[in-house]
C-alpha positions as CSV (number, residue, x, y, z in Angstrom):
1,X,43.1,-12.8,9.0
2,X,41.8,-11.3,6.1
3,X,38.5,-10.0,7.8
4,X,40.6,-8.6,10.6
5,X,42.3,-6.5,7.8
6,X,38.9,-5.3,6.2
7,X,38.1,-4.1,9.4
8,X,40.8,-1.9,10.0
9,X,41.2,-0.4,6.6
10,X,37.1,0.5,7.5
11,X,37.9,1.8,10.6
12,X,40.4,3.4,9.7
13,X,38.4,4.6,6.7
14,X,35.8,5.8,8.8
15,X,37.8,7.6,11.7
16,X,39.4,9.5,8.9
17,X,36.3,10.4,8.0
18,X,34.8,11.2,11.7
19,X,38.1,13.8,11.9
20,X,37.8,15.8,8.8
21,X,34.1,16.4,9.6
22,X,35.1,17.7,13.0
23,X,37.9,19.9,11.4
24,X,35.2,21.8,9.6
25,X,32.9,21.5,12.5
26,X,33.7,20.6,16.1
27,X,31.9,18.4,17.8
28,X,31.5,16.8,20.9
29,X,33.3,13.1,21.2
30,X,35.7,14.4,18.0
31,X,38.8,13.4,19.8
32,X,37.4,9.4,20.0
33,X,38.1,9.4,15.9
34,X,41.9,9.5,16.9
35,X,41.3,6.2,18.7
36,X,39.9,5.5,15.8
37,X,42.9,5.9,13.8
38,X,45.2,3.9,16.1
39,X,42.7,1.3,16.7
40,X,42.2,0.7,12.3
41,X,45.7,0.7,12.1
42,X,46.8,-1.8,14.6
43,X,44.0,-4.2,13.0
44,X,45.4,-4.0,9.6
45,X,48.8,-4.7,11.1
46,X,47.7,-7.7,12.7
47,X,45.7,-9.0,9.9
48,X,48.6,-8.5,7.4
49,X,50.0,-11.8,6.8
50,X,53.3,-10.0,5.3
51,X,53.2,-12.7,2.3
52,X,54.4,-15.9,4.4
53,X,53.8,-19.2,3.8
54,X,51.2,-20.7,6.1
């Protein structure tokens, strides 16, 4: 579960990223970064194990 976590804090890392560059200039596909968003933080939510005992 950890490596589902690493990828969503990336994504998300990265579709951060994707948006503020199209803030300062548009872009065509810009809107696919907000998927990107939603898509990091619903790995990270699955991926965090909430500190359980396994």
């Amino acid at each position: 579960m950890r490596r589902t976590r690493l990828i969503g804090i990336s994504l998300t890392a990265l579709a951060l990223v994707g948006y503020a560059v199209g803030v300062a200039a548009p872009y065509p596909g810009r809107s696919v970064t907000i998927v990107g968003v939603m898509v990091g933080v619903t790995l990270y939510a699955i991926g965090y194990d909430g500190g359980e005992a396994t």
